[in-house]
SELUMDO-43505 format. One record per residue (C-alpha): residue in one letter; y, z, x; residue number from 1. Coordinates in nm, 2 decimals. Last residue first. Example, Ala and Ser with C-alpha at 12.3 -4.5 7.8 and 13.67 -1.06 7.14 Angstrom:
<nodes>
NODE type      Y      Z      X seq
NODE    s  -0.11   0.71   1.37   2
NODE    a  -0.45   0.78   1.23   1
</nodes>
This chain:
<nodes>
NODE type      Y      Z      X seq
NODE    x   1.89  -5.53  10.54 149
NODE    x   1.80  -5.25  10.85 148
NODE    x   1.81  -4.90  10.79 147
NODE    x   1.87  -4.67  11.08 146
NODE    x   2.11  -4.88  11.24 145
NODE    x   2.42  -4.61  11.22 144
NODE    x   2.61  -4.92  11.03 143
NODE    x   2.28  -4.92  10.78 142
NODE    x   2.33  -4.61  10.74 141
NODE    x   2.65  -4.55  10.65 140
NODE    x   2.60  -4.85  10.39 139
NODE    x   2.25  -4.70  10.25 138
NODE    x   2.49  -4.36  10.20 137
NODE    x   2.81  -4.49  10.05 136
NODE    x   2.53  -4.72   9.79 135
NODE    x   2.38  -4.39   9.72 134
NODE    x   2.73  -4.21   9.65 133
NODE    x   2.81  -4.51   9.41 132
NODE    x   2.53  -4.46   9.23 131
NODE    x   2.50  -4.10   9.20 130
NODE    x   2.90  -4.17   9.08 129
NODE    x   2.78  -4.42   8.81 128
NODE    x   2.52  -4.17   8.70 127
NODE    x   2.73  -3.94   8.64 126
NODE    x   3.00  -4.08   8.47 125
NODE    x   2.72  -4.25   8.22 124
NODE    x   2.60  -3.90   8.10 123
NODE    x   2.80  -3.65   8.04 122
NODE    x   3.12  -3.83   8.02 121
NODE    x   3.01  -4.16   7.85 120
NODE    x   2.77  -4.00   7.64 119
NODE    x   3.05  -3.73   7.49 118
NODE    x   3.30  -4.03   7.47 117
NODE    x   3.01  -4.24   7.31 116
NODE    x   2.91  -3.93   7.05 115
NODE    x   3.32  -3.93   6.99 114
NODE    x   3.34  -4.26   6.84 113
NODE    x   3.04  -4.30   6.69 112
NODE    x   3.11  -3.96   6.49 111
NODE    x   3.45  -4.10   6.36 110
NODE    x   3.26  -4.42   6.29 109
NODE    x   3.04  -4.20   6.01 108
NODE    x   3.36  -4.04   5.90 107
NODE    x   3.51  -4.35   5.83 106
NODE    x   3.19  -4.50   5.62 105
NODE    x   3.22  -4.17   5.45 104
NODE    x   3.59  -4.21   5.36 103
NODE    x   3.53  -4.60   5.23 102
NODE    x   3.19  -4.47   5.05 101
NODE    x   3.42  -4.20   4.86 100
NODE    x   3.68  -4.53   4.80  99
NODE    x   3.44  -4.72   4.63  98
NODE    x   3.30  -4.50   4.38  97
NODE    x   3.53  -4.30   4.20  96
NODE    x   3.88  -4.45   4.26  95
NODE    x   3.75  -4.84   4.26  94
NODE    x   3.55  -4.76   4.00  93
NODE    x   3.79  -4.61   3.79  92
NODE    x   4.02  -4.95   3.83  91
NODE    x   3.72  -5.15   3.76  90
NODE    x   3.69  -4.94   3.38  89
NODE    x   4.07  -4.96   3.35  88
NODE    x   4.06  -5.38   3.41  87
NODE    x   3.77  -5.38   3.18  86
NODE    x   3.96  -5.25   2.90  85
NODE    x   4.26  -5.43   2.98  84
NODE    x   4.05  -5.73   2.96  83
NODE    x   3.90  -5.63   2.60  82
NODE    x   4.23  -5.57   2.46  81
NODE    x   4.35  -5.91   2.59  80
NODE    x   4.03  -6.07   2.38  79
NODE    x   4.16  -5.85   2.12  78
NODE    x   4.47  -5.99   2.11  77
NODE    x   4.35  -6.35   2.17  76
NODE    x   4.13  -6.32   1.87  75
NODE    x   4.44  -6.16   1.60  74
NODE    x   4.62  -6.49   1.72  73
NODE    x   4.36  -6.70   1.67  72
NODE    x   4.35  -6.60   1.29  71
NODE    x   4.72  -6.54   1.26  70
NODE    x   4.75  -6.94   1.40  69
NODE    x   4.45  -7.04   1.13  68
NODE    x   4.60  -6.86   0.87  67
NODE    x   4.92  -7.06   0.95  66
NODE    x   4.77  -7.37   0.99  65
NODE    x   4.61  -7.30   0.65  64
NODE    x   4.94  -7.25   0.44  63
NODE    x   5.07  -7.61   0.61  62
NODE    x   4.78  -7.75   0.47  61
NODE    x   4.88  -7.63   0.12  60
NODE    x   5.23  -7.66   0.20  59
NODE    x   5.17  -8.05   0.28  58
NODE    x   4.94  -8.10  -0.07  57
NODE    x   5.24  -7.92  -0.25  56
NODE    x   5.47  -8.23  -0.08  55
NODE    x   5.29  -8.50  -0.17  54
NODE    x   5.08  -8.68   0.09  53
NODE    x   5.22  -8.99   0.29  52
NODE    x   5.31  -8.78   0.58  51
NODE    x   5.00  -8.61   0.54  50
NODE    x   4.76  -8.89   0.53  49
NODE    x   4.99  -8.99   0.86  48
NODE    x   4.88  -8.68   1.01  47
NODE    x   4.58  -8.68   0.91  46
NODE    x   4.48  -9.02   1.09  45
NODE    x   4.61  -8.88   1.43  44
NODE    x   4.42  -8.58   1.40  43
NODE    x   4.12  -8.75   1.30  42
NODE    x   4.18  -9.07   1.60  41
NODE    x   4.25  -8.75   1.87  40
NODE    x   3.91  -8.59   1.74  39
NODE    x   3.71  -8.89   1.78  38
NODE    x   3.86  -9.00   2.11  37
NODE    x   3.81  -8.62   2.23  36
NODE    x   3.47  -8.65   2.10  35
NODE    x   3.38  -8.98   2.26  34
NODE    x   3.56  -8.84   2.64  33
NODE    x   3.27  -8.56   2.58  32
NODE    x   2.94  -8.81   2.51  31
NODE    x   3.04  -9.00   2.79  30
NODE    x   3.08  -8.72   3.02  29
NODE    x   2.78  -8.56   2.88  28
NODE    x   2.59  -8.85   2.97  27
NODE    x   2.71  -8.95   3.34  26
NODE    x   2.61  -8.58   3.38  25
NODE    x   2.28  -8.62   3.24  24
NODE    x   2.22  -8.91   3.50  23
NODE    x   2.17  -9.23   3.41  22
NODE    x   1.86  -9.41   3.55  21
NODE    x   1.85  -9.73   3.77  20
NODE    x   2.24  -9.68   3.94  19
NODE    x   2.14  -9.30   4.01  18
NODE    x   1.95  -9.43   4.31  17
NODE    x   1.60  -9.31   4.38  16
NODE    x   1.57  -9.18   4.71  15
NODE    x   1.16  -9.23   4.82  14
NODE    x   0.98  -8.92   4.88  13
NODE    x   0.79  -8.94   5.22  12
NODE    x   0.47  -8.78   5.23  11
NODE    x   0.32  -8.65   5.58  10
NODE    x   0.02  -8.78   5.66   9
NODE    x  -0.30  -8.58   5.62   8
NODE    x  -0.52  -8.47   6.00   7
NODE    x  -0.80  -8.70   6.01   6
NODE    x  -0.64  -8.95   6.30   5
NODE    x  -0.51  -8.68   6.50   4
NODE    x  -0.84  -8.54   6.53   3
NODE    x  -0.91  -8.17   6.47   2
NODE    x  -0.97  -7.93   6.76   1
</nodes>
């Protein structure tokens, strides 16, 4: 048997606080709400470039929003064609797979069910009345005095 004294000490890991070191997610944060400050001082800054722009300058960007809206708009259909897609190919699954494991799961408590009726009649019924006939038997005679308690 080893000594308590020569058996290692647990390690404790001290808790260092997040207030010493920033965390990554402090970081990103920061770094996000500085991008969306950037972006929102651009936009705001072109629009007043534009509303001081000529007007062939303003169709010109005007042109571009619109390729850009067809653009994003020719992406969200396919995107949608894609999640139809996959909705079809759960939907098959569902139909081909998942419901033949439903029936057999059915089927397998269908034969729980009537294996416990068959054990309960044949065999615990049985054994219960034995038991019961015994105990009617050691009572009779214990009233007779042939077996004492």
């Amino acid at each position: 048997m080893i000594p308590m004294e020569k058996l290692p000490q647990p390690q404790v890991e001290e808790n260092r606080t997040s207030e010493s070191t920033p965390s990554v997610d402090k970081k990103k944060l920061l770094w996000i709400i500085v991008a969306i400050i950037v972006l929102l001082a651009v936009t705001i800054y072109g629009i007043f470039w534009l509303a001081k722009a000529g007007p062939d300058t303003t169709s010109q960007v005007r042109d571009i929003f619109i390729i850009v809206l067809a653009f994003e708009s020719f992406v969200i259909g396919v995107a949608l064609v894609i999640l139809v897609i996959q909705l079809a190919l759960l939907t098959n699954m569902l139909q081909t797979e998942i419901k033949p494991i439903i029936s057999d799961t059915k089927e397998t408590i269908d034969t729980v069910k009537g294996t416990t009726n068959f054990l309960s009649k044949r065999a615990v019924q049985p054994v219960i009345k034995a038991n019961s006939y015994v105990a009617g038997a050691r009572k009779m005679f214990e009233m007779l005095g042939i077996i004492k308690k």
